[in-house]
NUGU-733751 format. One line per field, with one value per residue (C-alpha): residue number from 1; z, x, y. Coordinates in pm, 1 decimal. Last residue first. Example, Ala and Ser with C-alpha at 12.3 -4.5 7.8 and 13.67 -1.06 7.14 Angstrom:
REM NUGU-733751
n: [2, 1] $
zz: [714.0, 780.0] $
xx: [1367.0, 1230.0] $
yy: [-106.0, -450.0] $
//
This chain:
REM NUGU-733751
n: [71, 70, 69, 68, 67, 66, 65, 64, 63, 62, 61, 60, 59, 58, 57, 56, 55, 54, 53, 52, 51, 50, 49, 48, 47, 46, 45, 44, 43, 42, 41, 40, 39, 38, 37, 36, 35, 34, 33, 32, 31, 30, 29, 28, 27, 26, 25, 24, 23, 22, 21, 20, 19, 18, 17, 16, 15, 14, 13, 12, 11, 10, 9, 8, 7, 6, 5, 4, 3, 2, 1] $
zz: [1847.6, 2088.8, 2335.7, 2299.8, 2234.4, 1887.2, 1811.9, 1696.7, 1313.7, 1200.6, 1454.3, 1380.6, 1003.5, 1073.6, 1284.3, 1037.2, 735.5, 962.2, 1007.1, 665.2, 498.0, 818.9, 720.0, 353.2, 377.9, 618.5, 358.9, 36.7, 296.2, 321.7, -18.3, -210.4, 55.0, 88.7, -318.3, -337.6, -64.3, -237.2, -593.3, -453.5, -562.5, -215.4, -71.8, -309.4, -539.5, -882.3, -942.9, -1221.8, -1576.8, -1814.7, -1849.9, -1588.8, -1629.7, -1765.7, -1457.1, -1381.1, -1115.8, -728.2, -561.1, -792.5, -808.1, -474.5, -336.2, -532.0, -402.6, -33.9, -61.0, -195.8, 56.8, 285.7, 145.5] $
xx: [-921.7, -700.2, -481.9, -148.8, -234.7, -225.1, 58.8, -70.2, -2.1, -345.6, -386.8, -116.7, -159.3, -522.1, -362.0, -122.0, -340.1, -580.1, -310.8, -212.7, -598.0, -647.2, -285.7, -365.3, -771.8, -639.3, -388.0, -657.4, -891.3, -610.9, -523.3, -828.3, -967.1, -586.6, -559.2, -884.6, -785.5, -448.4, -615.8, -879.9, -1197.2, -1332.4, -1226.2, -1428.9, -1225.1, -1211.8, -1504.4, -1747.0, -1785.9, -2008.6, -2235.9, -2484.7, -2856.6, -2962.3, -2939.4, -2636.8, -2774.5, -2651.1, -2919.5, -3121.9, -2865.9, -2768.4, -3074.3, -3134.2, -2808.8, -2914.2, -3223.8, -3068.0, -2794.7, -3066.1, -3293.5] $
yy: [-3524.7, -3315.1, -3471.1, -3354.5, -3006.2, -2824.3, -2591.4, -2269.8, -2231.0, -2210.9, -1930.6, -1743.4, -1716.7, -1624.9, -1337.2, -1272.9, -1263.2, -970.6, -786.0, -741.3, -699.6, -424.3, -231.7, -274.5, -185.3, 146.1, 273.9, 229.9, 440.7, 690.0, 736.9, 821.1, 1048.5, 1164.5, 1264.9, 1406.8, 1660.2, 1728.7, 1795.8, 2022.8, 1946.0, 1873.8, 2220.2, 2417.0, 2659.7, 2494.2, 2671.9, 2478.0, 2603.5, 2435.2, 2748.2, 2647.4, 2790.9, 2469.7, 2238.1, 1972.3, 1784.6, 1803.2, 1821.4, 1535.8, 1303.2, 1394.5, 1287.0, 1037.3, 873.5, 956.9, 764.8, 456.0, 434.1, 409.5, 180.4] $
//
């Protein structure tokens, strides 16, 4: 319900109304092409190092020698 709310909210604060010309400022922080590239890079950077360590902890665990007497 949440994530619905705030996605009509921005659908309806951030709509295109009839008063623009088409033009949007290149100026605002988000729209820069450095910014976009880190919040694009970053999160791909923390799924690979979480994905990675998460395949060598199950790795280590299914390798962990079993003790004499289990069933």
């Amino acid at each position: 319900m949440v994530v619905f709310s705030l996605i009509v909210y921005a659908i309806v604060r951030f709509r295109r109304r009839t008063e623009d010309d088409g033009k949007r400022s290149r100026h605002r922080l988000w729209q820069q092409p450095g910014v976009e590239m880190a919040w694009t890079v970053v999160p791909i950077i923390i799924v690979v190092v979480l994905t990675l360590t998460t395949a060598r902890i199950i790795h280590e665990i299914q390798d962990a020698p079993k003790p004499a007497d289990a069933v």
